[in-house]
C-alpha positions in Angstrom: 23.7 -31.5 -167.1 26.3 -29.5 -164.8 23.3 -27.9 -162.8 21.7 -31.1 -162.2 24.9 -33.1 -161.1 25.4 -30.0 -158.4 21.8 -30.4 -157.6 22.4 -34.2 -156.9 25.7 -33.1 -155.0 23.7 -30.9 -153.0 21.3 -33.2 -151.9 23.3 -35.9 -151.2 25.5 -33.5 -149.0 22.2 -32.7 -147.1 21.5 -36.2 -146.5 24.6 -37.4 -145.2 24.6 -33.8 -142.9 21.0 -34.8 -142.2 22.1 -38.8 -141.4 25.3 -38.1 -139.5 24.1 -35.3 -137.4 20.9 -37.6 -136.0 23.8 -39.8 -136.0 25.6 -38.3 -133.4 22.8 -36.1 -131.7 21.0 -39.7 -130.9 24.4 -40.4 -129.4 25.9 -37.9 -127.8 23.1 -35.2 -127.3 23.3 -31.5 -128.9 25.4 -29.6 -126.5 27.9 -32.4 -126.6 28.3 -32.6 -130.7 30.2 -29.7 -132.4 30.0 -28.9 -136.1 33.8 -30.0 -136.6 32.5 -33.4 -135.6 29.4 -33.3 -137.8 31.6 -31.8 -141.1 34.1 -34.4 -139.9 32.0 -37.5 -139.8 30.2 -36.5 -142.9 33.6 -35.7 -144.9 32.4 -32.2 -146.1 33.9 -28.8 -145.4 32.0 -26.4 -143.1 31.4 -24.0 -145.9 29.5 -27.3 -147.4 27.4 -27.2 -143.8 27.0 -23.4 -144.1 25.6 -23.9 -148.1 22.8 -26.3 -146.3 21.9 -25.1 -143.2 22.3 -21.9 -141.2 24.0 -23.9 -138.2 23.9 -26.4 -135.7 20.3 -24.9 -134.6 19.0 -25.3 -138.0 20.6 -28.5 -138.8 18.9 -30.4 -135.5 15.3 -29.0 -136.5 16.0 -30.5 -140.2 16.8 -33.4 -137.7 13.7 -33.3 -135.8 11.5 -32.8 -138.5 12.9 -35.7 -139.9 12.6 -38.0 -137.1 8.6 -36.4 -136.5 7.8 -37.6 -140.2 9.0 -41.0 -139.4 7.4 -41.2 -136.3 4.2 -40.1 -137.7 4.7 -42.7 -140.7 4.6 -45.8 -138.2 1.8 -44.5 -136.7 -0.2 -44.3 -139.3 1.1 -47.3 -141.0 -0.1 -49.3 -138.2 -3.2 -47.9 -137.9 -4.7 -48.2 -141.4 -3.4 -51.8 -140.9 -7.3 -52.3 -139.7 -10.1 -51.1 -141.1 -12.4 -50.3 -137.6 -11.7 -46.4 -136.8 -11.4 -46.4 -133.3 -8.8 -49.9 -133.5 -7.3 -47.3 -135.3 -7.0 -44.6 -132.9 -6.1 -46.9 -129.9 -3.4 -48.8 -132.2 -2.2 -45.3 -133.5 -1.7 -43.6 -130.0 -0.2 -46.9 -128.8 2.4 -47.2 -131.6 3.3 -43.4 -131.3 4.1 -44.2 -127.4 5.5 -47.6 -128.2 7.9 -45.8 -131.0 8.8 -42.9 -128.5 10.5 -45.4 -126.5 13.3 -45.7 -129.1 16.8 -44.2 -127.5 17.0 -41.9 -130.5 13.7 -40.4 -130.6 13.9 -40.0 -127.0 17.0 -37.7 -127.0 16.2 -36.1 -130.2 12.7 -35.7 -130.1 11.5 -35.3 -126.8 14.5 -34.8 -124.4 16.7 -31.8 -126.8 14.1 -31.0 -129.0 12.0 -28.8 -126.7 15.3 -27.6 -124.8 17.1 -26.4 -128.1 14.4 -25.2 -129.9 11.7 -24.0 -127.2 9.2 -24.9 -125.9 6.8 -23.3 -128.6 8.6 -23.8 -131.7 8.9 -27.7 -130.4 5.0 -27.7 -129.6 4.0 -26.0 -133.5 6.5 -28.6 -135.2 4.4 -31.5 -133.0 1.5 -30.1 -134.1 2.4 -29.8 -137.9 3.8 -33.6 -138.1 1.3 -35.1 -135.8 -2.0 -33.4 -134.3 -3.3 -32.6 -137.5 -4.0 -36.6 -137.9 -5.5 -36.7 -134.8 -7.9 -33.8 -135.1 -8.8 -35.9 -138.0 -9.3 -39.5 -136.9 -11.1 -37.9 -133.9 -14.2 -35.9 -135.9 -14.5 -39.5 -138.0 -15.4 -41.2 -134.9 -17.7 -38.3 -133.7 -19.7 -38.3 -137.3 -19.7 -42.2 -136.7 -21.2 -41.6 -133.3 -18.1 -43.3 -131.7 -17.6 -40.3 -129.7 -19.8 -38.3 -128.1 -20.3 -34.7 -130.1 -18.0 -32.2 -128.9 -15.3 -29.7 -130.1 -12.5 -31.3 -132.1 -9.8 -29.1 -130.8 -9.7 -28.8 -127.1 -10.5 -32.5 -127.6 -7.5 -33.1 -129.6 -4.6 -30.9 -127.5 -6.0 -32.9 -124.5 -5.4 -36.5 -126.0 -2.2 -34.9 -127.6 -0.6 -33.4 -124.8 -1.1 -36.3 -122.7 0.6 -38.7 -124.5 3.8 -36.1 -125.2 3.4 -35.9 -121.6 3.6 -39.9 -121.6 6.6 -40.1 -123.8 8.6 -37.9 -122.2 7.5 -39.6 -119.0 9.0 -42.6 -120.5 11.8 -41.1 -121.7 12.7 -40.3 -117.7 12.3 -43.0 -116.3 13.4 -46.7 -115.5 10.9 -48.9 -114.4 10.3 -51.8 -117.0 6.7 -51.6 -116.4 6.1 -48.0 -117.7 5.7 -49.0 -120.9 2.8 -51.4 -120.3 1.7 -49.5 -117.3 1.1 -46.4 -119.2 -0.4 -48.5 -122.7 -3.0 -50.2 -120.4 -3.8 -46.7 -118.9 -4.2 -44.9 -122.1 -6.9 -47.8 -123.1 -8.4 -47.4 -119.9 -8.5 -43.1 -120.8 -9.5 -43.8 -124.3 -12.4 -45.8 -123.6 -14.1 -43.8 -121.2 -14.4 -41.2 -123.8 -16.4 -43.4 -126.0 -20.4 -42.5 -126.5 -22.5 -44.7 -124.4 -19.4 -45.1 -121.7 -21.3 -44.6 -118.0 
C-alpha cells in the first residue's frame, strides 16, 4: 500500500505542477514565470519539481503537450458530431482555428511554444498531436472520391501549415474580423480542392 500512496502523491504533484505552471505560463508568458513561483503556487518544494520534471524547459513541453491533446480533443469531438466526411474536415479545421483563438493556447501554444522549444521540436510535437488526424481524414475523402487522387503528405503539411500559419496569424493581431475573415477564407481554400471543383 505505501508504494501506491507515493505513486498517487506523485501524480497528484505532477498535476498540480502540470495545472499551475499553464496556470501562470497562460498568464505571464515563460520568460516572465520562475520555478520559485511555480513550486510556490503549487505548495511543493523544488526537489518535488526536480523528482517530475528536468526543469522549467521540460515542465512547459509537459505543458504544451497537454494543451495540444486538448486542442486536438475539441477538434475531433466536433467533427465526428456529423457523419458526412468532408463536414467533418471543414468543421474540424474550423474548430482547431476557432480554439486557437483562446488567450491560453495562444501564448502557450503558438506564441512560446515554438520560441522555447524550437522551431523543429515545436513542429514534430504538432505533428504528433495533430497531423496524423489529418493525413487521415484526408485519404478517406480521396478513397471516397471527395478529393481528387494525389499524395497524402505534401497534401497534408500544406493544409497543416497553413492553418498554424492562420493561428498564429490570429494570435498577432487585432482586427475583430480576422476570425471570420480567415474561417470564410479557409472554406473558400478547402473547397477548391474538392474533385470536380473547375
Amino acid at each position: 500500500m505505501p508504494s501506491t500512496t507515493r505513486a498517487q502523491q506523485r501524480e497528484e504533484t505532477r498535476s498540480a505542477l502540470l495545472r499551475e505552471s499553464r496556470r501562470l505560463f497562460a498568464a505571464k508568458g515563460y520568460g516572465a514565470v520562475g520555478l520559485s513561483e511555480i513550486v510556490a503556487a503549487t505548495g511543493v518544494t523544488k526537489g518535488a519539481l526536480y523528482h517530475n520534471f528536468a526543469g522549467k524547459a521540460e515542465l512547459f513541453r509537459a505543458v504544451l503537450e497537454q494543451l495540444q491533446h486538448e486542442v486536438g480533443d475539441r477538434v475531433a469531438a466536433a467533427a465526428e458530431a456529423h457523419t458526412d466526411r468532408w463536414t467533418q474536415l471543414v468543421v474540424g479545421c474550423e474548430t482547431f482555428l476557432t480554439t486557437c483563438t483562446a488567450p491560453e493556447i495562444q501564448r502557450i501554444m503558438l506564441i512560446d511554444g515554438p520560441a522555447v522549444l524550437g522551431w523543429h521540436e515545436w513542429r514534430a510535437m504538432d505533428e504528433a498531436a495533430s497531423a496524423r488526424h489529418l493525413a487521415e481524414a484526408l485519404a478517406l475523402l480521396i478513397d471516397d472520391g471527395v478529393l481528387t487522387p494525389q499524395p497524402i503528405e505534401p497534401l497534408t503539411h500544406l493544409l497543416s501549415g497553413a492553418m498554424n500559419e492562420a493561428a498564429l496569424w490570429l494570435a498577432s493581431t487585432d482586427d475583430p474580423s480576422a476570425l471570420a475573415d480567415t474561417t470564410a477564407t479557409l472554406r473558400r481554400l478547402l473547397e477548391a480542392m474538392r474533385a470536380g471543383t473547375p
